[in-house]
C-alpha positions in Angstrom: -20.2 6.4 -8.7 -21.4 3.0 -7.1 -18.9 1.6 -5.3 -18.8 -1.4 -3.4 -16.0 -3.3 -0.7 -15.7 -6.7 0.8 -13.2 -8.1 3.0 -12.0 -11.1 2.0 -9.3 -12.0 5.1 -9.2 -10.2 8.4 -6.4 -11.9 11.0 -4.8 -10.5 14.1 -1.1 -10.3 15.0 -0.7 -10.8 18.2 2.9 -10.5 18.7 2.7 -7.0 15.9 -0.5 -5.6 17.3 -1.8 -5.2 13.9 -4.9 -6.4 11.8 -3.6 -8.2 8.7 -6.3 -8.0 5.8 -7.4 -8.4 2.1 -10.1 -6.2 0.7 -11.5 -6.3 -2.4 -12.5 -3.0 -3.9 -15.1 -2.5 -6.3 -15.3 1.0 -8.3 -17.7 1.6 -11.5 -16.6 5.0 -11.9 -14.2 4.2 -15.1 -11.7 6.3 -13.8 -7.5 4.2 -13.3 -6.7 2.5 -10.5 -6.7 4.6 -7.3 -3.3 6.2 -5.6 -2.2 4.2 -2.4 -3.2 7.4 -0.4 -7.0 7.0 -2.5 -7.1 3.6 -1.2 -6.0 4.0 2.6 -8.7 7.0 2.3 -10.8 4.0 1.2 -10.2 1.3 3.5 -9.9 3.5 6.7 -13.5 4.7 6.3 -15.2 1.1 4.9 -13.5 -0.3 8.6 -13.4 2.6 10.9 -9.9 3.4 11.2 -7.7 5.9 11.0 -5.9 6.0 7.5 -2.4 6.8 9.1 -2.6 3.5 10.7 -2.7 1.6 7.6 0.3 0.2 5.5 -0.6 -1.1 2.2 1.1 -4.2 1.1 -0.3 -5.1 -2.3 -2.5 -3.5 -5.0 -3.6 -6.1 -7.6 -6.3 -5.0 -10.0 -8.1 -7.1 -11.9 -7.3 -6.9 -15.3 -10.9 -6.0 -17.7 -12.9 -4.8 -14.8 -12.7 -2.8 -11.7 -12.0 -4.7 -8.8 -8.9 -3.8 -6.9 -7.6 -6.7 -4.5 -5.3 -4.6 -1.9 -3.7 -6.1 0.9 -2.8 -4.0 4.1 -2.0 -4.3 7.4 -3.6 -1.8 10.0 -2.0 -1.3 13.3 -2.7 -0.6 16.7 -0.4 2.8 17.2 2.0 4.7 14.9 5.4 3.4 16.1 4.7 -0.1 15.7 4.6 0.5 11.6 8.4 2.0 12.4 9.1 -1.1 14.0 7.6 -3.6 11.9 7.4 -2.6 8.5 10.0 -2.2 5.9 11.3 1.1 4.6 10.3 0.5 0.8 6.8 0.1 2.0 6.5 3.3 4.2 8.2 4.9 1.0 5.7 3.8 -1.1 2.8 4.8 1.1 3.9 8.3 1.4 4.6 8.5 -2.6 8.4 9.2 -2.4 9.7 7.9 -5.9 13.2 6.2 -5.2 15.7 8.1 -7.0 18.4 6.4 -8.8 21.7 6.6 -7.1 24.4 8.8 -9.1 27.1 8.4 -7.5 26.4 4.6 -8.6 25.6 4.8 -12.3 28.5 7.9 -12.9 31.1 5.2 -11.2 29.4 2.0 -13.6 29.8 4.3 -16.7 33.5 5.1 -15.4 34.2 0.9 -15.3 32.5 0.2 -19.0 35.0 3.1 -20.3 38.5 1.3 -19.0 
């Protein structure tokens, strides 16, 4: 399992106290693209930090090979991600599934019945 990473874009935030950056991910192992907890694993130890520190943005693997372009931003302390990032994103990261609201859909079928 050879597998290879280069950052493409590293920028600091100032005013958010984070690292802004795009990696690009390179795995010959044949095996689907990774889970967004594989790929924090992934990024924290190719740069050095912690993996609880990292939000990822963006997953876009190529299509016909096996590079992964991710883009993440990696802050300086836990409660600036509370701060700054937006709640679909930390849902993501932690693998909650949004649910579909029934209260919503049982009042829609209600309307298309009258």
């Amino acid at each position: 399992m050879a597998e290879s990473s280069v950052v493409l874009h590293d920028k600091r935030n100032l005013l958010a106290k984070r690292r802004e950056v795009r990696i690009q991910i390179s795995d010959s192992s044949g095996q689907p693209t990774p889970s967004r907890k594989q790929l924090k694993q992934r990024i924290g130890a190719v740069l050095g930090i912690d993996p609880e520190l990292i939000v990822i943005i963006k997953v876009k693997p190529d299509y016909g090979t096996n590079i992964i372009t991710v883009d993440a931003n990696i802050y300086d302390s836990s409660d600036k991600i509370l701060a700054f990032e937006r709640d679909y994103l930390l849902s993501r990261d932690q693998g909650i599934k949004k649910q579909k609201n029934e209260s919503n859909s049982q009042a829609a079928q209600q309307e298309q019945k009258t």
